[in-house]
N, C-alpha and C positions, 0 to 999 in steps of 0.2 A: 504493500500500500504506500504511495505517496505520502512523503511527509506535506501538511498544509503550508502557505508560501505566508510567511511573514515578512511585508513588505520593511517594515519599523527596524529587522533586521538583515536585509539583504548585502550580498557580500559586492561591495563597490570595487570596483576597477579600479585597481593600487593605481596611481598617477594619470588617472583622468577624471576629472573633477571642474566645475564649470568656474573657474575662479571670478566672482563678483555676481554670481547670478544670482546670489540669498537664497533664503530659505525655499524649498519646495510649498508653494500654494499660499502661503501666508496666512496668520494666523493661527486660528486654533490646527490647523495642519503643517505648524511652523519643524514637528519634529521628523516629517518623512524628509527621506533623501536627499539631496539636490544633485542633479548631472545624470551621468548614466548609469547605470546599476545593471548587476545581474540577480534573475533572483535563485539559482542556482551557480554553482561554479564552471568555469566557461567548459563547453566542450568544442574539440575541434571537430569539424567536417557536419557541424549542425548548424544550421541557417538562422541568423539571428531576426528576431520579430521585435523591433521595438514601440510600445505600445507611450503613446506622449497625452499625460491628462489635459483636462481646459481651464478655464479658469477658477479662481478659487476650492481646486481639488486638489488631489495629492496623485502617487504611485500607488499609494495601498488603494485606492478605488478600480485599480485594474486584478484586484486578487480573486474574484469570482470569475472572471473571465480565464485569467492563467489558469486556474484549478481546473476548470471546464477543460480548456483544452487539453493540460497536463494528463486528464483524463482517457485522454483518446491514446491507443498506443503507438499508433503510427505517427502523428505529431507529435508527440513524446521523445519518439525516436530520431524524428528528421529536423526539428526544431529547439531553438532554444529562445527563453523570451526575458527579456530584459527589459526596463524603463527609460525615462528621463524624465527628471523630479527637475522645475526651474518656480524664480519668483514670478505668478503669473498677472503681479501688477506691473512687471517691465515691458518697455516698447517689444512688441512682435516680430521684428525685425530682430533684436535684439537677443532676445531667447531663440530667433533660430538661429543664428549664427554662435553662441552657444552648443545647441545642438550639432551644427557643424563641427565644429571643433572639436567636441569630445568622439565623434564620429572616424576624427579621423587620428585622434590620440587611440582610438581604439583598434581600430585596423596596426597601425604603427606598434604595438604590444603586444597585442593579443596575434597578430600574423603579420612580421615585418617582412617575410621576404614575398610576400604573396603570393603565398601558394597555398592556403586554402582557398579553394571556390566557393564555400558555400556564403564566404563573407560576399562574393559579387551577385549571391542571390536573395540580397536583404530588404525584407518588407520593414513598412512602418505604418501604425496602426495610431489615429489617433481623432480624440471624442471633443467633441466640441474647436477649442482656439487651438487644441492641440493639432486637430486636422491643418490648421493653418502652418504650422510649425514644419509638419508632415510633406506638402507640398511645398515648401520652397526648400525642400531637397533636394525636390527633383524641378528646380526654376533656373531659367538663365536671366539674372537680372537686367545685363545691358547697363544702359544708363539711364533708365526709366525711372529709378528710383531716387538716383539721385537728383537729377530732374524735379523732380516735388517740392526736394532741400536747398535748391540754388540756383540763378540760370547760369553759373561762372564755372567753366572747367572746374574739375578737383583739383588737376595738376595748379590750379590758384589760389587753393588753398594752404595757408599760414598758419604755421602750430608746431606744435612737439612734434616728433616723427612717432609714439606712439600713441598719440590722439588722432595722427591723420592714419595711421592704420590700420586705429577700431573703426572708424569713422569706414573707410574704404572696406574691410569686412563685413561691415553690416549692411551696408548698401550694396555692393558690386560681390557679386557670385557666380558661379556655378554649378550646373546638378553635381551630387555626389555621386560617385560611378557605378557605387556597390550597391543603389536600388533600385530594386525592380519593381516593386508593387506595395501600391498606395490604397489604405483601405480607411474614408473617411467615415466620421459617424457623427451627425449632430452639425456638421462643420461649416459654419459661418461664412460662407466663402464671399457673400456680398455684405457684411455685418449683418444687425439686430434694428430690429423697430422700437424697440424697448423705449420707455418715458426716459429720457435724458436726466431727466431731474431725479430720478433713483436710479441713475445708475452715475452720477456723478456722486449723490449721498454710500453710496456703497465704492466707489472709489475711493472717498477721501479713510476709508476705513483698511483698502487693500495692496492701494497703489504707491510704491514710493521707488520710485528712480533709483536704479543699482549704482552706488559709488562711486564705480569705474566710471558709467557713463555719464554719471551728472556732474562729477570734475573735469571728463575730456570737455562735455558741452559747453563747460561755463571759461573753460581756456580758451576753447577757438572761438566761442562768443568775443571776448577780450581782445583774440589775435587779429581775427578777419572787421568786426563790426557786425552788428545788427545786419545793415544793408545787403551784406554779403549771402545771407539766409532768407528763406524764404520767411513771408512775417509770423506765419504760424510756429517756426522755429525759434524766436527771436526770445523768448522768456525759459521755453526749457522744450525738450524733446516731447512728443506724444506716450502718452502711457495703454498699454495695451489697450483700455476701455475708453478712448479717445479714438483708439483704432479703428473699436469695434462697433462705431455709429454707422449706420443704412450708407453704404454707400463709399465709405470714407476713402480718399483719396488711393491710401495704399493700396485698402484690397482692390480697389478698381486696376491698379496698374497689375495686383497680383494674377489675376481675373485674365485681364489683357498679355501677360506673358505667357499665359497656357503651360501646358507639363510637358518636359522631356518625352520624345514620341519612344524614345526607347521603354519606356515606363507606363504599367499598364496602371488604371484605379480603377476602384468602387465607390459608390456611395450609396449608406445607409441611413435611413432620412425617417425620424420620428413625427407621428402627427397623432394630434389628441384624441382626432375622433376616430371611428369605430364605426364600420372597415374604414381603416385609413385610403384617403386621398392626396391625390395630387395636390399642389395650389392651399396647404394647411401649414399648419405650426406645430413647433412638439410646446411651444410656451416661451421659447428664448428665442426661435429661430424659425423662419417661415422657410418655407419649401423652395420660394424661389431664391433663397441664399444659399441654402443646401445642396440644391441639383447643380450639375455641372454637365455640359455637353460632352462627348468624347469618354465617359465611363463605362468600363465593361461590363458595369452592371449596377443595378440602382432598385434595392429594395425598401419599403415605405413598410413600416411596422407602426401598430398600434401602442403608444405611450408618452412620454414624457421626455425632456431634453436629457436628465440626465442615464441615459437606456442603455451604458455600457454592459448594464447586466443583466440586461432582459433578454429571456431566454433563445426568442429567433435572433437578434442579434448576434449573439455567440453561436448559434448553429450557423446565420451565416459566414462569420468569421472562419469557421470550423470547413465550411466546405469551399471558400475561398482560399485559404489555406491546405487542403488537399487537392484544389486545380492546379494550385501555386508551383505542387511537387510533380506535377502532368505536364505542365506549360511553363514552364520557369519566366518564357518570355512571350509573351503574347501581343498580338495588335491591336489594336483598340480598333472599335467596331466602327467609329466616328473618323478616324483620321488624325489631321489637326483639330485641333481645339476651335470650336465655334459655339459663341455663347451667343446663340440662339434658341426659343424653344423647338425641342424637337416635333415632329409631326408624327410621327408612332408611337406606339408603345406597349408594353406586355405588363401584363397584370396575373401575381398568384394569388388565388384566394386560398390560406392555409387552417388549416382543420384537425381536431385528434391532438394539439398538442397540448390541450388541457389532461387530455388521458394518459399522459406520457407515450403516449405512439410521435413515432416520428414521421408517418407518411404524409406525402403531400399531395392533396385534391388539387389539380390545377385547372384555374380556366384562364387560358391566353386569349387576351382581346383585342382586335385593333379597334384603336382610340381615331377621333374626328368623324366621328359615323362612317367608316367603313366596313363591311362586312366580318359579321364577326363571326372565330373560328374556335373551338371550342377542341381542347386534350384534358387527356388526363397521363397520370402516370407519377415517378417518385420522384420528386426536383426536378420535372422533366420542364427545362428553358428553353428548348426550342430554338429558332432562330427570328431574329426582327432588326430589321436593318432601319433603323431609322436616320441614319449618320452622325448618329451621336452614341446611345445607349438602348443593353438590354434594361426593363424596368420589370418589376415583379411590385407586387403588395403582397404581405403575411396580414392576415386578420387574426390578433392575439386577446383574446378575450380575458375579462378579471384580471388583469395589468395593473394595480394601484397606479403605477408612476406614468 
């Protein structure tokens, strides 16, 4: 029997650790982790899954999900799942690059001469802003970003040479080489609707600028001027929930740089109601922040925003993760990235999971009134070209969250 995964105690990667990113989730989850963690001791030629919580959560909210899968013995065998614990009042930009970083202190230790492979067939899994963290992994920034912060070259930027180098890592990137597959859930991709005015009241309770970044800020403030910054920059950098207003500038550019085509995703998209739909909310985050064109696959479950542990969730996990080990690399059914709505799409209606069966009633529909075509069978997905994504809905009944 599997020992149970005590996140409070996981065994952290000797010399990789997020220097300046504080505490994991802030507050009263001020004592989990921060950086990357394993929650087992590494093993070689297992593919690592790292799972990135959202905001105001921790790593120990990913332990019903590891357990579930730890469960299964064939993921067991070909997997290994490990975290990243950060402060999730810091700019978003900022905790991924973070993420980067300990990503590649971790390949660098754990397989310097690279020659395991299973490190270049590495997913990332992550729930809510974590999803955000998750895809600019696999993002080519360009100058997009920086663009937002200034209309002045970098190279005319004035300062320390390690404030223009955080400065230049959090802005200007590349995908990391060793992912392959992106599996979002809950994930904010166009921000939140959410009343500004409580979630600025729940900011001032969560958000506080890491260190590093709010000493680089306030030097090149000094070195370059106000003028030289974009004016939204000119008092102090954005805090993740700055970020994560309808719209907000970054994600729009994040939106518009699309994902690595070498990199396949999912998204699993929570809605209140029952059978869940298209065009809903799980209560943080509407469906059309959620969805993303170009997804190999997009399942709508009945619950709540915070559904990492909701049961179809984790089976879809579970069998995206057993495609993962069939198809290491797969195409995406859309192409490039076009954020547009798509014009088809497939829908599961799921059933028996309250009995503990695991079988799935399927009825595949095409959407926009055209003729509808009716299977059944066991996870039977079928094929639907829409140029973006397969879509499925699970109807999960007696769901509290």
């Amino acid at each position: 029997m599997r020992p149970r995964i005590t996140l409070a105690t996981v065994t952290a990667v000797a010399l990789i650790s997020t220097f300046g990113a504080g505490r994991a989730g802030g507050g009263p989850w001020a004592a989990q982790p921060a950086g990357l963690a394993l929650t087992r001791p590494y093993s070689r030629g297992k593919i690592p899954v790292i799972l990135i919580h959202g905001f105001g959560s921790s790593p120990k909210s990913w332990t019903p999900m590891i357990e579930a899968l730890e469960a299964d013995p064939t993921l067991r065998e070909r997997y290994q799942f490990w975290t990243f614990g950060y402060a999730t009042g810091a700019p978003i930009l900022y905790s991924a690059h973070l993420l980067r970083r300990d990503l590649r202190a971790a390949r660098d230790r754990l397989d310097p001469d690279r020659t395991d492979s299973a490190f270049d067939r590495m997913i990332l899994i992550g729930h809510s802003m974590g999803g955000l963290l998750a895809k600019l992994m696999a993002q080519d920034s360009r100058s997009h970003l920086w663009a937002l912060r200034s209309s002045h070259p970098f190279e005319q930027l004035v300062g320390r040479p390690e404030d223009r180098d955080l400065l230049r890592q959090v802005v200007f990137f590349k995908p990391q080489p060793e992912i392959r597959r992106l599996i979002f859930i809950a994930t904010p991709h166009r921000g939140s609707r959410l009343d500004r005015g409580l979630i600025l009241q729940v900011g001032s309770r969560f958000c506080r600028l890491p260190d590093p970044l709010r000493r680089a800020h306030q030097r090149l403030l000094a070195s370059n001027g106000a003028e030289f910054f974009a004016p939204a920059l000119g008092k102090r950098p954005p805090t993740s929930l700055d970020q994560l207003a309808w719209n907000h500038p970054d994600l729009q550019a994040l939106v518009a740089l699309g994902i690595d085509p070498e990199v396949t995703y999912h998204s699993i998209i929570a809605d209140l109601r029952d059978p869940p739909l298209a065009n809903g909310t799980d209560g943080i985050v509407p469906y059309a922040s959620a969805r993303l064109d170009g997804a190999s696959s997009e399942l709508l479950v009945h619950g709540g925003h915070r559904c990492q542990a909701h049961p179809l969730v984790i089976r879809e996990v579970r069998r995206i993760l057993a495609e993962h080990l069939q198809n290491p690399v797969e195409t995406r059914l859309g192409g490039p990235l076009q954020d547009e709505p798509g014009r088809y799409g497939l829908a599961i209606s799921t059933r028996g999971v309250e009995n503990g069966r695991d079988d799935v009633q399927a009825d595949h529909k095409w959407f926009d009134g055209l003729t509808d075509t009716i299977f059944t069978g066991h996870h039977q997905l079928g094929v639907v070209e829409d140029r973006t994504r397969t879509r499925r809905r699970a109807n999960q009944h007696s769901m509290p969250w």
